[in-house]
N, C-alpha and C positions, 0 to 999 in steps of 0.2 A: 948480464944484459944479453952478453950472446945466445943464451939458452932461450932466452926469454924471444929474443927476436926471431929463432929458429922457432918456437912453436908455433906463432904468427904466421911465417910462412907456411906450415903443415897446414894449418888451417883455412888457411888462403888458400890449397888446393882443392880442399876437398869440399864438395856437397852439404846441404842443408841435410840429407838423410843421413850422408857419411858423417857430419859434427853431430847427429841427433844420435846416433849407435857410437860415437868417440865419447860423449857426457855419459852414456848409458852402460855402458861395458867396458870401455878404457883401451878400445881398440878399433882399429880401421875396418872395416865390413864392404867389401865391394859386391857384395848380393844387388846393392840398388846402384850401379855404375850401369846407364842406357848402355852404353856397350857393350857391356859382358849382359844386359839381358837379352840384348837383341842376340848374342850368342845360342842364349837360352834358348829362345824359342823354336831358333831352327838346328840343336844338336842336340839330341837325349843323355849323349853321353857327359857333356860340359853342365846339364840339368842335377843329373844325380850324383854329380862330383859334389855341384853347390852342396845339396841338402844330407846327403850321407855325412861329407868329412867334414869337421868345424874349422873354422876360419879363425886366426891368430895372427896379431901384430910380428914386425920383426922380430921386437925383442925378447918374447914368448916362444917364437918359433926357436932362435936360438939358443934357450934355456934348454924350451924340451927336449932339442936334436939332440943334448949332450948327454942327456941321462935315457935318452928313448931306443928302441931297439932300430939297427942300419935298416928295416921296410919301412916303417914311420919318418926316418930319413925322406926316402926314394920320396914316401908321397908329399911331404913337405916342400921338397926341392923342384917337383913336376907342377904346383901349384904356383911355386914364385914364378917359375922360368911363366906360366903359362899370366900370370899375373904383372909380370914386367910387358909382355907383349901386349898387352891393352891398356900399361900407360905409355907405352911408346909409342899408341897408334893417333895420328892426328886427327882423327875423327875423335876421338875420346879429348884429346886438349883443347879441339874446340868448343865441345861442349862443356866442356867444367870451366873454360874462359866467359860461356853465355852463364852458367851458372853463377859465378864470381860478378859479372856487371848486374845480375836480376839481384843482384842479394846483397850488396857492396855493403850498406849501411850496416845488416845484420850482422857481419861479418868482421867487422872491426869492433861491434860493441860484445860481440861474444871470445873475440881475442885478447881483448881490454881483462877480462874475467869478474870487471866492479861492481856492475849492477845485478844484481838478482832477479830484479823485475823482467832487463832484459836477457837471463838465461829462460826465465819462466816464458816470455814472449817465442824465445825462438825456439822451446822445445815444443810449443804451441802449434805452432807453425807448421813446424817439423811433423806433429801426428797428426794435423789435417792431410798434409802431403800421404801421411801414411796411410791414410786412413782411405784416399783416393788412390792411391797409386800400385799398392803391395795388390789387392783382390785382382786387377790387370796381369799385373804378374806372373801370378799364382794360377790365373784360368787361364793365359795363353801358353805356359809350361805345365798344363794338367796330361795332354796327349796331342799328338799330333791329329787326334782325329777331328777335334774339335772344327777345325775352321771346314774341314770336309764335311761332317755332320750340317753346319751351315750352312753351306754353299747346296746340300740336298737337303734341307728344310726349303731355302730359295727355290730351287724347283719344283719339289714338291705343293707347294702353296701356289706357284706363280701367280698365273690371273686365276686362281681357285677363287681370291677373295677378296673384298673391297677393303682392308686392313693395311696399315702400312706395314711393309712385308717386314723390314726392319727395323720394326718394334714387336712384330714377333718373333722374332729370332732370337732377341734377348732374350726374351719375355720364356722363351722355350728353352735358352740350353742357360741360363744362370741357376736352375734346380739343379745339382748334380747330383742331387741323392736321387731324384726321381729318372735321371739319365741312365744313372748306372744299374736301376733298377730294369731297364731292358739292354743291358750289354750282356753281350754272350761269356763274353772277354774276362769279365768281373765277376761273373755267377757262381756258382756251385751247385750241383744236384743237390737238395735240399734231403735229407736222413730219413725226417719223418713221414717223406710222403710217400705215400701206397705205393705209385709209379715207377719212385724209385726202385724199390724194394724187385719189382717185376723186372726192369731193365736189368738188376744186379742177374737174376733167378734166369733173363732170357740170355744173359753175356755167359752163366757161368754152361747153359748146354749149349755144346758147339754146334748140334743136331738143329736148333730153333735159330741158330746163327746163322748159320748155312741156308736155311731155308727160306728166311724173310727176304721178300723181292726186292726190299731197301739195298739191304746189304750186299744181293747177290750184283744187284747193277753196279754201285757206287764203287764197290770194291774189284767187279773187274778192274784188272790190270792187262791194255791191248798191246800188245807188241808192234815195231816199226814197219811190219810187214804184212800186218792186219789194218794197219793204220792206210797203207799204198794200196791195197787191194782195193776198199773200200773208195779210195778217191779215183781208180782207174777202172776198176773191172766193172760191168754191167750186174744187174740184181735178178735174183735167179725168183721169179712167184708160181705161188699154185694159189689152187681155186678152193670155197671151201662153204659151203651154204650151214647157216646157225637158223635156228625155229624162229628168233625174229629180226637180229639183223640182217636177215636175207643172204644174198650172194656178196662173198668177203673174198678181197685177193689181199693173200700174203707175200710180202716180197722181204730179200733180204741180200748180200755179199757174202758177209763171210759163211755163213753154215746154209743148208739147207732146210727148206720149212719143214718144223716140226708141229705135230699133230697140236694143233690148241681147240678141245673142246668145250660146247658151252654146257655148261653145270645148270641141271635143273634145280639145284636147293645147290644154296650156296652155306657152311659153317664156316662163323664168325671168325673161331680160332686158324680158321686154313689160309683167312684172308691176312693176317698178322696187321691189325688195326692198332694203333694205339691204345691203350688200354681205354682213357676217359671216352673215347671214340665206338667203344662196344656195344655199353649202354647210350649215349646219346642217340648215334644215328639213329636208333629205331623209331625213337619217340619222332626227332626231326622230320622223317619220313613216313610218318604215319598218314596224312593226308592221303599220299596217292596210292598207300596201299588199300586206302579202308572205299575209294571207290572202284575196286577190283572186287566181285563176286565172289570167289572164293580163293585169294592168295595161295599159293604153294609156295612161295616163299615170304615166313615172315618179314624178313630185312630189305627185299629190294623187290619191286618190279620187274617182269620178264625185261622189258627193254635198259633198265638198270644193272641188273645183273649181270647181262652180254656183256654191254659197255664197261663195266667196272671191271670184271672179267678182262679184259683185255688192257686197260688202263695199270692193271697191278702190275703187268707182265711189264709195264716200261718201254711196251712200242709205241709207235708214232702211230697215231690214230686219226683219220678222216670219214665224218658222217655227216653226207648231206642231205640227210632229213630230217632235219632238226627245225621244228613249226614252233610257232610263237603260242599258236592257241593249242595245238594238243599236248605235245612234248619239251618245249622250253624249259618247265619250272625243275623238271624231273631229273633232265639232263643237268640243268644247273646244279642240280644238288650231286652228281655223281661226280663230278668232277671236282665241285668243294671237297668234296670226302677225300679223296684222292691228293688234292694239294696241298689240305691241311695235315691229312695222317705224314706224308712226306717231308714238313718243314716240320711236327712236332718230334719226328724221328731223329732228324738230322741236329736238330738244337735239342735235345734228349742226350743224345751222342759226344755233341759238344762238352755239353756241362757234365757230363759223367767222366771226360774225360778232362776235367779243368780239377773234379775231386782228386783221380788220382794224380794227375800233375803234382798238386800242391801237398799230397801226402807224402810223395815219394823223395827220397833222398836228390840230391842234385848229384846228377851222372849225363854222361853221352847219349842213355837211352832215352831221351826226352823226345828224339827223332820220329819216334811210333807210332805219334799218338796224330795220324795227318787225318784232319776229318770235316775241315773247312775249305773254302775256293777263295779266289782270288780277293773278294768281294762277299759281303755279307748278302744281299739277295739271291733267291732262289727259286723263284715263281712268280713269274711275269702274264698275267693275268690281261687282255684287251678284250675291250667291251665297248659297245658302242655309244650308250648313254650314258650316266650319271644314276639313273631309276637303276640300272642293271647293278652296278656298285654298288648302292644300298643294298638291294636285295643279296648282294654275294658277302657283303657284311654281316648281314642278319643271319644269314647260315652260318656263319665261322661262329658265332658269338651262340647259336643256338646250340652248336655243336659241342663248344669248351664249356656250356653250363652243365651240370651232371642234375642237379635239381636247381627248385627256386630257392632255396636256402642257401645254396652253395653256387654264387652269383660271379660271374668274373670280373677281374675289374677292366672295366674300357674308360682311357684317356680319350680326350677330346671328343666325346660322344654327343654334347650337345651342338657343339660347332659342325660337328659334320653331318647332322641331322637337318640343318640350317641350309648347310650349303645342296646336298645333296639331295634333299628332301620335294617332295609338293605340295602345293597347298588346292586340293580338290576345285576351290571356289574360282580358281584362277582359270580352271578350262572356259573356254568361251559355250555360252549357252546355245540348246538347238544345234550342237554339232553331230552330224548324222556320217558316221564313215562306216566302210566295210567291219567285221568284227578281226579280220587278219591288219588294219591298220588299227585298227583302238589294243589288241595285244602288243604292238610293237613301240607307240607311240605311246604307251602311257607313263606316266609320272614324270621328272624331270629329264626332259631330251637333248641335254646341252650335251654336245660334244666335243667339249674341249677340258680334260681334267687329268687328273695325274693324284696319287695320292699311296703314298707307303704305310704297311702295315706292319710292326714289330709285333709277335705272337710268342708267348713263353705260358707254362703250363696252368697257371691260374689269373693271368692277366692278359688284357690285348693294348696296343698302343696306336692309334690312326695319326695321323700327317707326322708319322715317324720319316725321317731324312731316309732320303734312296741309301743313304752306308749303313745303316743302323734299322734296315727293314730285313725283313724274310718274304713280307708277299708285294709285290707294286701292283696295282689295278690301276689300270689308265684306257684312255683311248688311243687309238693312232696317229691323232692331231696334238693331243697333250704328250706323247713321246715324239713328236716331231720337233714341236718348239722347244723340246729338252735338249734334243741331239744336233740339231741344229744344221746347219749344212755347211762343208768345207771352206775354209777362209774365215769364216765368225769366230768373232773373239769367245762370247758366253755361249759354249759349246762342250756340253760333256756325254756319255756314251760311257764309262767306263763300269757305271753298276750293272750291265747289262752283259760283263763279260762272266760269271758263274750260273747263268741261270738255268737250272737242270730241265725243269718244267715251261715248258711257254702254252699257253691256252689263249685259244683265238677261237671267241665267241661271237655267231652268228656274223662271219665274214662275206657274207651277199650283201649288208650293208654297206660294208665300204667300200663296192663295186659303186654303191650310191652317193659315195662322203667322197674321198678320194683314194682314191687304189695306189697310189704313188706312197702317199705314207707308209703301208705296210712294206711293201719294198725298200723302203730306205730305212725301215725298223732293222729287217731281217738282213741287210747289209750290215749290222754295226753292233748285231748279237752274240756275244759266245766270242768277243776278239779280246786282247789281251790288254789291257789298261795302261794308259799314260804314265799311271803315277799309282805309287805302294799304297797310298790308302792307311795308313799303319795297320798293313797287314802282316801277322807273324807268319812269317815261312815257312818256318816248323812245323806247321802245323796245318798247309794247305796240301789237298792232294795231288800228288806227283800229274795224275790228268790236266789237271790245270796248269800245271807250271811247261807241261809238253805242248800247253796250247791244242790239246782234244776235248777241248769242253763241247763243241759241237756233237761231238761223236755219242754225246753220252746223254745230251740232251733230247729230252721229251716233245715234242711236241704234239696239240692235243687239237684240232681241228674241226668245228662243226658249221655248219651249212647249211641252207634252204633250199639248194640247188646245187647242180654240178656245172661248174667251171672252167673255161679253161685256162684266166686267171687265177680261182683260185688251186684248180690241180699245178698248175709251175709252179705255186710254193709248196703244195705237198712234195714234190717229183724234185725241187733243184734247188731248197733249200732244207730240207731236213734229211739227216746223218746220221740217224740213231743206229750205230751195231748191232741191237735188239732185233732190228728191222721195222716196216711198217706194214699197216694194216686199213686197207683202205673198201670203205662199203661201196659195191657196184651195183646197185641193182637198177634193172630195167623199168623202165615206165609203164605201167599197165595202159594207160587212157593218156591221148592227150586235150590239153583244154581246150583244145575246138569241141571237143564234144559237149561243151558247158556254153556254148554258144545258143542262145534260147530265139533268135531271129532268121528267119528263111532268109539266106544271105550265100550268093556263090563267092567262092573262093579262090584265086587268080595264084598260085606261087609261081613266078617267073624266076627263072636260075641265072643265074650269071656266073661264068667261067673267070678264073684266077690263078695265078701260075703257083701265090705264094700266098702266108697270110698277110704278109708286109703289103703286095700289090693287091689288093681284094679292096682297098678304102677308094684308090683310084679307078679300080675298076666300077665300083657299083656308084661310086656320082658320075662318069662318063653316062652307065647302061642307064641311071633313073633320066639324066639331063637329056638324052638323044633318043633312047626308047620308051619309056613310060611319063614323064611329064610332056611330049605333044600330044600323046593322046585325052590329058587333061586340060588342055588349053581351052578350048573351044566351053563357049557359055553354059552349054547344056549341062558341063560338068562341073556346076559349081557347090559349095559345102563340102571341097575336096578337105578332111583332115592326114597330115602328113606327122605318122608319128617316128620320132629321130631317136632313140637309145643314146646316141655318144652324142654330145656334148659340143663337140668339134665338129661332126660330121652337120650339127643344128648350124652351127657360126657360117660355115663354108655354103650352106643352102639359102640362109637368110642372105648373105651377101651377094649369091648370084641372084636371086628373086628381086632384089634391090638393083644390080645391075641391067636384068632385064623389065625393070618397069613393069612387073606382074604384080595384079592385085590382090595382096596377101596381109596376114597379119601374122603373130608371131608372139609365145609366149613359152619361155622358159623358167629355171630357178629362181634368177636373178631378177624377172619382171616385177614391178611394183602391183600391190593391189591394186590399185585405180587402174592402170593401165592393161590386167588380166582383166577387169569387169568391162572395159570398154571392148578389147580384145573378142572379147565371147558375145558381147552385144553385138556386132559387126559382124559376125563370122552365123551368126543365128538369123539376125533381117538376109543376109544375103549380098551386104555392100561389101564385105571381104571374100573373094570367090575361094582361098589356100589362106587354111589354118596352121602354122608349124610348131608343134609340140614336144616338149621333150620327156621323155622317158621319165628325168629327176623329180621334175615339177608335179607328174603324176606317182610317182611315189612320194612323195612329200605332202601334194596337198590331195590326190585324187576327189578333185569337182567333175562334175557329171557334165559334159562339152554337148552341147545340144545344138540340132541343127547340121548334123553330120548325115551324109547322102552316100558319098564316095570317102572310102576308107585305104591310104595306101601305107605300109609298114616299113617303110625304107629299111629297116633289119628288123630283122626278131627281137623280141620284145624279152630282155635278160630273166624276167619272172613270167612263168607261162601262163599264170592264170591274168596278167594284165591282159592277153591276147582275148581272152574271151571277155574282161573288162570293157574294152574299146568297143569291140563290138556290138557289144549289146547296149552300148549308148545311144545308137540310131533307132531304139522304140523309146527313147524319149523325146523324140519329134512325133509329133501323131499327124502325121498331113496325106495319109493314105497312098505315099510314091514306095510303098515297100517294093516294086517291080524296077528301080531304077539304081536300087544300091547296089555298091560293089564293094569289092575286098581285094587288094593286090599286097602281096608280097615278094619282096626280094632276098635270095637266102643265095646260098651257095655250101660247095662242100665242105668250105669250114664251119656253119651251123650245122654240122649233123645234131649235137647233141641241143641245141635251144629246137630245131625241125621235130627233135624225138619227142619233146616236152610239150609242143603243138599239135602236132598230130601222131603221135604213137609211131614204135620203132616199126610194125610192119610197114605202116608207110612211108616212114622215113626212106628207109629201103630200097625200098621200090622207086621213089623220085629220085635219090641220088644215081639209081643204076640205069633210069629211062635218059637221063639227060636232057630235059623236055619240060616245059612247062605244065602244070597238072593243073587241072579245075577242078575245085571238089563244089559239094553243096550240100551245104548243114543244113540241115531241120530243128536242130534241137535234141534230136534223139538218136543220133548217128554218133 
C-alpha cells in the first residue's frame, strides 16, 4: 500500500503532458513544465541543453552515473541541480496546483490505473493538448529573431494595408521553410552556380580583390585619429568641370582631392558589377540609349556615366538637376545599379563566407570572417510617392532577370501591385496641368508607405520585415511613424543603424511634404541599436561595433534645385571618409525671362542681421512698407503669394485683425471653399487674395483676376515665378498698364534671386543695396 500510495502522490504532481510522456516512456519529461519553457524562450543556452541531451528519471540517471564515464556525471548532476531549481520555484507550484484543480477527476481515475477506457480518455486529451501546445513551443524557441522579424513585418505593413495586420503576421512567419529561404544566416553559396564559380575565381586573385570599389571601402579599416580629424578639422575642396556634369566641387578631411576623371567609354569589367548585372543592365537601359543619335557608349548615357562614375568611387554625391520630364527615369536607373550591385555584393560575400564556416574544422579562427553590420539592412532608399517605388521595383526585378526563361522568383508581387499600383480610370477627367506637374504627379501619390525588400541571387522577397530586408524604400512620413518621437512606447529606429547606402530621391519635394521628417530621419541613422537583434558578433565589422558606421556610409543626393535646406544635410550630416562630391553649377537664365506679359518688376530688399531674424524682419517691412501702399481701392486683385506656411497663418491672422478685405486659400482649404475663394477674389468683392506656395504646387489652378502681384519671398521653384505671373493674361479686360509685380528678397535669397533673374543680376542687386525695377517683355 505504501508503494502504491507513493505513486499517487507522483502523480498528483505532475501534468496531463508529464502523465502523458510517464504512460509513454516510463519517465518524467519536464520539456512541457511552463516554466522551464518560459526559460526557453528567453536563453539559447537552457534551449539547446533541452534538445542536445536526453532527459531521464532518477532512477536511470542513477544506474547510468555508475557505469557511465565522471563528464556524463558532471552533465547529469548540472541538469538535476538545474532541474531542482524549478521545482523549488513557487511560480512552478502554483501552477501544477492550477493544473491539479483543472484536471482533479482525470487525475484520480488515471492513478486508480482500472479503467482502460479512461487511460484511452486521458491520453486523448493529452495529444489534443499536444497537438495545440508543442508547435508554440517549438516556434517561440526556433530563434530569437522571430518576435523581431514580427514586430518589422508590423512596421513594414502599418497602414500600407486594410488587412488585419495580425493575421498577417502569422499568416507570414508560420512558413519557415519559405523564411529561411531569405536568411542570409541559414544560406550557403550554392556550388552549381555560374556566380559562384566567379566569386571563387575573383577571391582567389588578390589583384581583382584589391581593386573592387566594394571591398576597397568596406574593408578600409580608419584609425582613432582619422576618426578625430574628420569630426574636428574643416574639409579641404578643389574645383573640377566634367563634359556634362558641369562644375563639380570635391571636398574631403583626411587626404587631399585626387584627380577623378570622367571616362568617355566606360568597360563593363573596370566597373566590377556583379556578374548577372553585366548582361542585364544593357538590355534594362536600352530605352535611353536608343533615343541618343549616335551612342559612344553602349552601356550608359553621358549623364549616366559621370554619375555612376562617381557613385562607384563611394562618395557622397549631390545633383541638383535632376527633372522629372527630362532626366528622372535615367538617374533612377543609375542609382538602382548601384544599390543593387552593392547589397548582391555584400550578401555574395555573406553566403561565401557561411560555405566556408561550415566546411572548416571548429577553431579560434572563426573570428575572420566579419562581413555583416549590426543589422541586416543596407540601403535605405526615400522617395516620395508610392508610383516612385513601383517603378524602383521593376528596375530590381528587371535587373535580376537574365532572360525571359530564367525568371526570378518575387514573393508578394500581387499584393504589392495592389497596394502600390494605379488604376489610369481613376484620374479625374479634363484634367489639364503643366507637363512638369503630370511627370511628377503621376500614378499612385500617397505618401505615406514603408516597405522592405529581401534580395538573394535568384529570388526577391517584398514586405520582408526591416531585420530580415537588404533594401527598405519608404517615404519620410512612413519612416517617421516608424521612429517615432521620444517618450512613445511603439518606437523603433534600430534597422537604421548599418546602412552603408542612404538615397534621397528628388528632395525639393519634401521642402513641399514636410522638411522636419527628413531631419529627424537623419538624426536616428547609422546610431547603435537598443537591442542585439540576434545578431552574431563574430561576424559583424569591427566599423560597426566602433560605432563609425556614419563614416563609411554613402549618401546619394538628388534635387531640382539648390537649397539651402537641402545643402545642411549635404554639409552637416554626411561623413563619408571617401569625401563628397557636390554639382555647382551656375544658372544660365533666369525665369523672368519666361515671363511672356509686359509687366514691371518692383524687388525691394530688406536688410537682416541673421537668417533666424530675416522672418521678423520681412512681416514688419511688408506690414509698414509695402501693404499701405496697397490699401487704397485703386489697388484691388492684389494676389499675395506666401512660400512658408507659417509666414501664410501669421498674415491671415493680422488681415483678420485688421478688418481687411481679403480672402484666403491654402493646402488645407476645402474645395467649396477654394471655388468660392477664386469667385470673390475674380468679381472684385475680395480686394487681397493670400496663397500658399503648397497649394500651388499641389493643385496649380490658374487664379484669374489678378492685377497687382506681390511675392512676400521667392518662390522655392523658379519657374513658379514666371507661373504667377503670367496668370494676369487670363483676365482680358485690357488694364495691362495698371499691373504690377513687387518683391521682397534679401541677402539670404542670393540663390532663389540667382534662379529668378540670373547670377549677373543677382550680383549687382545684392551689391547696389537699393531697390531694382526691371521690365520684362517677354524677350529679355
Amino acid at each position: 500500500m505504501g508503494k502504491r500510495r507513493g505513486e499517487r502522490e507522483l502523480l498528483r504532481s505532475l501534468s496531463k503532458r508529464q502523465k502523458k510522456h510517464l504512460r509513454e516512456f516510463g519517465e518524467e519529461h519536464p520539456f512541457y513544465d511552463k516554466v522551464f519553457a518560459c526559460c526557453l524562450l528567453g536563453c539559447y543556452c537552457c534551449w539547446y541543453n533541452t534538445h542536445v541531451f536526453p532527459f531521464q528519471s532518477e532512477n536511470s540517471d542513477k544506474s547510468s552515473a555508475e557505469s557511465d564515464s565522471e563528464t556524463e556525471v558532471e552533465q547529469v548532476s548540472v541538469y538535476h541541480k538545474l532541474l531542482a531549481t524549478l521545482k523549488a520555484s513557487p511560480e512552478s507550484e502554483s501552477e501544477e496546483e492550477e493544473d491539479e484543480s483543472e484536471s482533479e477527476e482525470a487525475e484520480e481515475s488515471e492513478a486508480e490505473m482500472d479503467s482502460e477506457g479512461s487511460q484511452e480518455t486521458g491520453e486523448a486529451d493529452g495529444a489534443e493538448e499536444d497537438k495545440n501546445d508543442v508547435p508554440e513551443q517549438e516556434e517561440g524557441s526556433l530563434s530569437t529573431d522571430t518576435a523581431e522579424q514580427t514586430l518589422g513585418q508590423e512596421q513594414a505593413d502599418g497602414a500600407d494595408t486594410s488587412c488585419d495586420p495580425s493575421h498577417e503576421v502569422i499568416e507570414e512567419f508560420t512558413d519557415v521553410k519559405h523564411e529561411s529561404e531569405f536568411s542570409l544566416e541559414t544560406n550557403f553559396m550554392e556550388e552549381e552556380s555560374g556566380d559562384c564559380n566567379a566569386d571563387k575565381r575573383d577571391g582567389n586573385s588578390s589583384q581583382a580583390f584589391s581593386e573592387d570599389p566594394f571591398k576597397q571601402h568596406m574593408d578600409k579599416e580608419l584609425e582613432e585619429k582619422e576618426v578625430e580629424k574628420m569630426s574636428t578639422l574643416p574639409k579641404t575642396s578643389s574645383q573640377s568641370k566634367w563634359p556634362r556634369l558641369g562644375q563639380l566641387t570635391f571636398s574631403s578631411t583626411l587626404e587631399k582631392h585626387k584627380t577623378l576623371k570622367a571616362d568617355k567609354e566606360v568597360d563593363v569589367k573596370q566597373l566590377y558589377l556583379h556578374k548577372p548585372l553585366e548582361s542585364t543592365w544593357p538590355k534594362v537601359n536600352k530605352q535611353y540609349l536608343s533615343s541618343m543619335n549616335k551612342p559612344s557608349d553602349p552601356f550608359f548615357t553621358p549623364l549616366q556615366r559621370e554619375l555612376f562614375c562617381i557613385m562607384n568611387t563611394y562618395r557622397d554625391l549631390f545633383y541638383p538637376e535632376r527633372n522629372a520630364l527630362t532626366n528622372g527615369e535615367e538617374i533612377q536607373h543609375a542609382y538602382c545599379l548601384h544599390a543593387l550591385n552593392h547589397v548582391l555584393k555584400a550578401n555574395a560575400q555573406v553566403l561565401s563566407n557561411n560555405a566556408k564556416r561550415r566546411d572548416q574544422k571548429p577553431g579560434p579562427d572563426k573570428d575572420d570572417y566579419r562581413d555583416q553590420g549590426l543589422t541586416r539592412p543596407k540601403v535605405l532608399m526615400i522617395v516620395p510617392f508610392r508610383e516612385c517605388a513601383l517603378r524602383i521595383v521593376h528596375i530590381f526585378i528587371s535587373l535580376l532577370e537574365v532572360n525571359e526563361k530564367r525568371k526570378i522568383d518575387v514573393s508578394n508581387k500581387k499584393r504589392f501591385k495592389g497596394e502600390f499600383g494605379f488604376d489610369p480610370e481613376e484620374k479625374p477627367p479634363n484634367l489639364k496641368r503643366p507637363e512638369d506637374y503630370e511627370a511628377v504627379f503621376a500614378g499612385n501619390i500617397d505618401d505615406h508607405f514603408r516597405i522592405g525588400v529581401a534580395i538573394l541571387q535568384k529570388s526577391m522577397r517584398l514586405y520582408a520585415p526591416f531585420y530580415s530586408s537588404d533594401i527598405i524604400i519608404a517615404s519620410p512620413l512612413g519612416m517617421r511613424t516608424v521612429i517615432g518621437a521620444e517618450g512613445e512606447k511603439k518606437r523603433d529606429f534600430d534597422f537604421l543603424s548599418s546602412i552603408e547606402i542612404l538615397i534621397i530621391d528628388q528632395a525639393d519635394i519634401y521642402l513641399m511634404q514636410n522638411w522636419e521628417h527628413v531631419l529627424h530621419l537623419m538624426k536616428h541613422i547609422n546610431l547603435l541599436p537598443l537591442e542585439p537583434h540576434g545578431v552574431d558578433f563574430s561576424r559583424v565589422r569591427m566599423l560597426n561595433l566602433n560605432n563609425w558606421s556614419k563614416y563609411y556610409r554613402q549618401t546619394l543626393l538628388f534635387s531640382a534645385l539648390q537649397n539651402p535646406q537641402i545643402n545642411s544635410i549635404f554639409n552637416k550630416h554626411c561623413f563619408n571618409y571617401t569625401g563628397q562630391v557636390a554639382v555647382r553649377n551656375i544658372p544660365p537664365s533666369g525665369s523672368i525671362s519666361h515671363v511672356v506679359v509686359q509687366l514691371p518688376h518692383v524687388f525691394r530688399r530688406l536688410e537682416a542681421e541673421n537668417t533666424t531674424s530675416v522672418i521678423e524682419t520681412r512681416f514688419q517691412f511688408f506690414v509698414n512698407k509695402v501693404l499701405p501702399e496697397y490699401r487704397d481701392a485703386i489697388m484691388s486683385h492684389t494676389l499675395i503669394y506666401v512660400p512658408s506656411y507659417f509666414d501664410y497663418v501669421r498674415l491671415r491672422n493680422y488681415f483678420k485683425k485688421e478688418d481687411l478685405n481679403f480672402t484666403h486659400i491654402c493646402e488645407y482649404t476645402k474645395k467649396g471653399d477654394v471655388c468660392r475663394a477664386r469667385r470673390f477674389f475674380l468679381k472684385g468683392e475680395k480686394q487681397f487674395l493670400l496663397l500658399t506656395e503648397r497649394f500651388h504646387f499641389y493643385k496649380r489652378y490658374v487664379i484669374k483676376g489678378i492685377r497687382n502681384l506681390i511675392f512676400y519671398e521667392l518662390p522655392t521653384y523658379s519657374h513658379f515665378y514666371s507661373e504667377i505671373c503670367n496668370m494676369m493674361k487670363a483676365t482680358d479686360n485690357g488694364a495691362d498698364a495698371t499691373w504690377t509685380c513687387t518683391v521682397l528678397y534679401s541677402k539670404y535669397d542670393a540663390q532663389k534671386l540667382a534662379a529668378v533673374v540670373g547670377i549677373d543680376r543677382t550680383a549687382q542687386m545684392l551689391q547696389s543695396k537699393k531697390d531694382v525695377h526691371l521690365f520684362v517683355t517677354g524677350e529679355n
